[in-house]
Backbone as JSON Lines, residues from 0, in Angstrom:
{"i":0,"aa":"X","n":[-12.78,9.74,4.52],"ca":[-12.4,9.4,5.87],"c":[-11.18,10.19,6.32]}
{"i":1,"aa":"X","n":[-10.09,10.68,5.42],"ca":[-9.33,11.42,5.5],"c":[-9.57,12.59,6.06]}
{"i":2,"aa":"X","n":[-10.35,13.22,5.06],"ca":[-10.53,14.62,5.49],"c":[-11.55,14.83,6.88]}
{"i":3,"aa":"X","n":[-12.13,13.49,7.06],"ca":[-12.94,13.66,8.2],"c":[-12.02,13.69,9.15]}
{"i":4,"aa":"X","n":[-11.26,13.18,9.45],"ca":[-10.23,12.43,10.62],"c":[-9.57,13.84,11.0]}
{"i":5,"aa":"X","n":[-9.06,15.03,9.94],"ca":[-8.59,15.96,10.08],"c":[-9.61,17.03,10.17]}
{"i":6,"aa":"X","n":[-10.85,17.0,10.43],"ca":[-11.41,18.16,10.48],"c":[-11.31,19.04,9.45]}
{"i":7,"aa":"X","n":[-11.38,18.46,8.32],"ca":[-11.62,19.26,7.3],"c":[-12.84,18.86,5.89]}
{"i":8,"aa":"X","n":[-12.52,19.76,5.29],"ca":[-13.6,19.22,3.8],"c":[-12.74,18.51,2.77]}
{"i":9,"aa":"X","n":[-13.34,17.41,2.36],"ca":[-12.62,16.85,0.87],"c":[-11.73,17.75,0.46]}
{"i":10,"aa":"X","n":[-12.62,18.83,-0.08],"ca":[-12.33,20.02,-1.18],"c":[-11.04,20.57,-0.63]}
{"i":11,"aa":"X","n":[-10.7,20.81,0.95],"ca":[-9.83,21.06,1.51],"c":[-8.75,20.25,1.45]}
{"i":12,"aa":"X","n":[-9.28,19.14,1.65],"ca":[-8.05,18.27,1.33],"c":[-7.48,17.77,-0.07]}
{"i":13,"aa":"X","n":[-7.92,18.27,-0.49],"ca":[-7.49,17.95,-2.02],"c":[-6.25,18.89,-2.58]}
{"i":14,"aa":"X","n":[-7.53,20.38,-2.07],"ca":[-6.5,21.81,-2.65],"c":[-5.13,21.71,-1.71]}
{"i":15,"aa":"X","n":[-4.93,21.37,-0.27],"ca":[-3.42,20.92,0.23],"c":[-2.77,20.69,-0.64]}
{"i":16,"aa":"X","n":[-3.26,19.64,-1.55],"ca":[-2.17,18.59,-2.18],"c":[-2.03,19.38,-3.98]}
{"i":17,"aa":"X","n":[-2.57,19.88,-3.71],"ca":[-2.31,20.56,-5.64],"c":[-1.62,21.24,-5.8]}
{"i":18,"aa":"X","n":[-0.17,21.89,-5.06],"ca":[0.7,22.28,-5.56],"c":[1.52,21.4,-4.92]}
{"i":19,"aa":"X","n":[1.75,20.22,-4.86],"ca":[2.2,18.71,-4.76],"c":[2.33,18.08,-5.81]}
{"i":20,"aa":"X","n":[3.75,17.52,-5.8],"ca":[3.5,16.43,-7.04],"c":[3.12,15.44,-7.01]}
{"i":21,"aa":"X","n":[1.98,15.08,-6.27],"ca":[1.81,14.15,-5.76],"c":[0.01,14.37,-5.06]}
{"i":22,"aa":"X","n":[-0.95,13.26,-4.99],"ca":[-2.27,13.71,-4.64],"c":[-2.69,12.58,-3.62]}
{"i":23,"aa":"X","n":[-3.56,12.89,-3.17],"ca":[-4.22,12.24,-1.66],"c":[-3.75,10.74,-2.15]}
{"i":24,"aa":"X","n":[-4.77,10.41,-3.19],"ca":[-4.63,8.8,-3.54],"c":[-3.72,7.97,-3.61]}
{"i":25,"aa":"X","n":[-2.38,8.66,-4.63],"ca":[-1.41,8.24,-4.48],"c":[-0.49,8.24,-3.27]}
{"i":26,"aa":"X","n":[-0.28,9.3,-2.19],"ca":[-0.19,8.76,-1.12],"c":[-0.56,7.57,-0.42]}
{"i":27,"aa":"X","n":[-2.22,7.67,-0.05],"ca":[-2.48,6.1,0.18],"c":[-1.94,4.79,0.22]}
{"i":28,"aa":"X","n":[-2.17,4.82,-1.38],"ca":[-1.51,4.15,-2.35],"c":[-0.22,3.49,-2.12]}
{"i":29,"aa":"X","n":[0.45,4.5,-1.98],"ca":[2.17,4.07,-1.44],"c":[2.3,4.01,-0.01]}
{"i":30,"aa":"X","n":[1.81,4.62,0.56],"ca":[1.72,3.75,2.2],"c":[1.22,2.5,2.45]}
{"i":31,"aa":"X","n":[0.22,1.96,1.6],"ca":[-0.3,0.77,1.57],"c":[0.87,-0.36,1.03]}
{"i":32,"aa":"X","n":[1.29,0.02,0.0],"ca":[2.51,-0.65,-0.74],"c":[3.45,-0.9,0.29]}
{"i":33,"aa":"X","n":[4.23,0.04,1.17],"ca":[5.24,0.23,2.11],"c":[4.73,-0.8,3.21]}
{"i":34,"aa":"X","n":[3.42,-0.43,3.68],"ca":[2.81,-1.48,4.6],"c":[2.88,-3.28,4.14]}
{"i":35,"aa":"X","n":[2.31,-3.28,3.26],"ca":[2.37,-4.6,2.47],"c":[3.9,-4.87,2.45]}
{"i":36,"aa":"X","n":[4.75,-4.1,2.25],"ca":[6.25,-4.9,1.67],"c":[6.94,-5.02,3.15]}
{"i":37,"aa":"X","n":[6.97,-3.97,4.32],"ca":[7.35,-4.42,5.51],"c":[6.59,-5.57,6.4]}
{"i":38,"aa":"X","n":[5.55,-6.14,6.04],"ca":[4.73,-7.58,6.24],"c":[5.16,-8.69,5.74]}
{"i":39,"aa":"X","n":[5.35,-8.48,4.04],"ca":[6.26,-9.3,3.56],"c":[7.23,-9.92,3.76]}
{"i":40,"aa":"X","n":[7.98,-8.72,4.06],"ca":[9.68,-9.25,4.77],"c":[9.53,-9.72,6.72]}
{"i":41,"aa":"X","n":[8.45,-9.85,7.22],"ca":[8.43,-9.69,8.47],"c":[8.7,-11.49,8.56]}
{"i":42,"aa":"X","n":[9.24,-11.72,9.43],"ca":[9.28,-13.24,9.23],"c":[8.19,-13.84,10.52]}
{"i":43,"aa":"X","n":[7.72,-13.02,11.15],"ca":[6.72,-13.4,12.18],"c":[5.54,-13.39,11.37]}
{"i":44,"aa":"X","n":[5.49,-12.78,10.03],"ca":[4.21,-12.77,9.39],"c":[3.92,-13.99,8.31]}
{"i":45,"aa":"X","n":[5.17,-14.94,8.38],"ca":[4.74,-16.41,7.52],"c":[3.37,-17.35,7.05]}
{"i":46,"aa":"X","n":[2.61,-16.49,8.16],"ca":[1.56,-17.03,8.66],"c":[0.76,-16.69,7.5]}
{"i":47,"aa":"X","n":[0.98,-15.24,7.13],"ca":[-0.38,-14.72,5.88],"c":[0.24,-15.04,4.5]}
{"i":48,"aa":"X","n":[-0.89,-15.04,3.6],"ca":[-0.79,-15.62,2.53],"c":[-0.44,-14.04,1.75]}
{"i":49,"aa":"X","n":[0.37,-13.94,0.55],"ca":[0.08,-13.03,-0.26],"c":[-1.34,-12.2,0.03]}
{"i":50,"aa":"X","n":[-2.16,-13.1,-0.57],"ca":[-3.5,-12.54,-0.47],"c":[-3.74,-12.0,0.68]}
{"i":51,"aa":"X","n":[-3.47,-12.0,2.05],"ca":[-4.1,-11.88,2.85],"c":[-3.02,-10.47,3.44]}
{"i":52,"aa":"X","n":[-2.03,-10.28,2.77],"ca":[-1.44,-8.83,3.08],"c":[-1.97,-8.27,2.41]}
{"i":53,"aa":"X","n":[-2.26,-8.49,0.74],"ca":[-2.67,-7.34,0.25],"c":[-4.08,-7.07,0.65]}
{"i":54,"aa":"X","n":[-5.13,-7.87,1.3],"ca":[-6.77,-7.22,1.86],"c":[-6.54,-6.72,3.39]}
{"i":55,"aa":"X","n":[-5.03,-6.87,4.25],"ca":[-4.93,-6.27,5.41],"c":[-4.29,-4.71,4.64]}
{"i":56,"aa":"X","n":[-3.73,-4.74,3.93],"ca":[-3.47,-3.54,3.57],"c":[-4.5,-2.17,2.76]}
{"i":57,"aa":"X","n":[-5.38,-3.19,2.53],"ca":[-6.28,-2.23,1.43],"c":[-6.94,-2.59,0.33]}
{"i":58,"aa":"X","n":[-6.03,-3.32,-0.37],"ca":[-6.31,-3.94,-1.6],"c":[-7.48,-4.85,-1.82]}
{"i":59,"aa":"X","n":[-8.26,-4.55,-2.7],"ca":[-9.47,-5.14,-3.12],"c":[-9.06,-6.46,-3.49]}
{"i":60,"aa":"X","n":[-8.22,-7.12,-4.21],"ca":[-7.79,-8.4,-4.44],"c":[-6.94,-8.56,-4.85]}
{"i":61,"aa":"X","n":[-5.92,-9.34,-4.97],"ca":[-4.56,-10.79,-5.03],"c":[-4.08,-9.34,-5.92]}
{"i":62,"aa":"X","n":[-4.3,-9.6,-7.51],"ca":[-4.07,-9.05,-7.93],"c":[-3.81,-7.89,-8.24]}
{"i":63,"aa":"X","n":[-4.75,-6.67,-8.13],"ca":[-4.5,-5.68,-7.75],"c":[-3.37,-5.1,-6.9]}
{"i":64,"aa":"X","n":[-3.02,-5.68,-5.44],"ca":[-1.64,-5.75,-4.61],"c":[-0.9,-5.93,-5.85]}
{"i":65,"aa":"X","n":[-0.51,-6.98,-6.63],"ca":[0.5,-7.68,-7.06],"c":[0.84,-6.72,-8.14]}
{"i":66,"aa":"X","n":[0.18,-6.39,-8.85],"ca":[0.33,-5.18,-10.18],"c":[1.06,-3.98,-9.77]}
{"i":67,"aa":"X","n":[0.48,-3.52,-7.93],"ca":[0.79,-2.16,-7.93],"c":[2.38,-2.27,-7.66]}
{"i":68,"aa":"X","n":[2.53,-3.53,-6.64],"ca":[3.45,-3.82,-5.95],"c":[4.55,-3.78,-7.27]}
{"i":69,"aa":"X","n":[4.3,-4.15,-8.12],"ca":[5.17,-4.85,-8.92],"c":[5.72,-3.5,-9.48]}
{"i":70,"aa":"X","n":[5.01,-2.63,-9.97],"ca":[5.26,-1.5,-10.83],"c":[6.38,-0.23,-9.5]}
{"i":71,"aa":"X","n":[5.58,-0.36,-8.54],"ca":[6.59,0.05,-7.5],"c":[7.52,0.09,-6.83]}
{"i":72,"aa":"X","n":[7.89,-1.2,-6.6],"ca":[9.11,-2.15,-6.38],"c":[10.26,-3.09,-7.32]}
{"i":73,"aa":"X","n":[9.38,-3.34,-8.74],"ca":[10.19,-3.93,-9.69],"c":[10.19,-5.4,-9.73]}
{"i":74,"aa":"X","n":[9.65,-5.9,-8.62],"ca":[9.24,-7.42,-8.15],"c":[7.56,-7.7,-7.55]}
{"i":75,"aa":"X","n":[7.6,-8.6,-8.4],"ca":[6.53,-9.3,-7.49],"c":[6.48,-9.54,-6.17]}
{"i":76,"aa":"X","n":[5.2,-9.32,-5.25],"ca":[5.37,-9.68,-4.01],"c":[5.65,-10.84,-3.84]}
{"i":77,"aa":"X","n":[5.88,-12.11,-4.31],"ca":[5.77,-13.52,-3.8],"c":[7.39,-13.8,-3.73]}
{"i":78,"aa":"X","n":[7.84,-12.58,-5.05],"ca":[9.53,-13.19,-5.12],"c":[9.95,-12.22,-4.35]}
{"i":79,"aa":"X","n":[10.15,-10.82,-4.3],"ca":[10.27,-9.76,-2.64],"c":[10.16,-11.01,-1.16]}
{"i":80,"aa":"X","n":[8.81,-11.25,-1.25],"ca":[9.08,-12.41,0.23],"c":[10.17,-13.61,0.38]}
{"i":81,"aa":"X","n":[10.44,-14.19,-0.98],"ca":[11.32,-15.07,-0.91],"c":[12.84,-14.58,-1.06]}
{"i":82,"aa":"X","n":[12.92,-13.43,-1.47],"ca":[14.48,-12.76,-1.47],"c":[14.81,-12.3,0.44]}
{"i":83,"aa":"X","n":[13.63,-11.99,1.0],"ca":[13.92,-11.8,2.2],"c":[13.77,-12.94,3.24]}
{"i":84,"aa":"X","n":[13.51,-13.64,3.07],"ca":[13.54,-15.16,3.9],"c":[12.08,-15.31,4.98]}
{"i":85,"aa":"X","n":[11.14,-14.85,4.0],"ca":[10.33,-14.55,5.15],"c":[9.41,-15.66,4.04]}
């Protein structure tokens, strides 16, 4: 969907990123995380459950969010939301 959006080929979009330290996915990846953790802290967003940031963000399930989140941030999302008062 990426490479479609830009008018280009996969293959194209891939070779961009290979003298990157860094590759398509993991981008994603961490924009999704960034998305999820500014939801977290949003206090208008009380409303969603854990679960329900990490499947607006991307994440296939609870867990999955919570693993990546965790390894990226150093906290769990549930204690991140409660350090920010949201």
């Amino acid at each position: 969907m990426i490479a479609r959006a830009h008018f280009v080929s996969t293959r194209q979009l891939h070779r961009a990123f290979a003298d990157a330290a860094t590759t398509v996915g993991r981008v994603v990846r961490q924009r999704r995380l960034e998305h999820g953790r500014r939801e977290l802290a949003d206090p208008r967003r009380t409303d969603l459950s854990v679960t329900d940031v990490a499947l607006r963000c991307g994440f296939a399930d609870l867990a999955a969010f919570s693993r990546a989140f965790k390894e990226t941030f150093h906290e769990p999302p549930s204690t991140f939301r409660r350090r920010h008062g949201a």
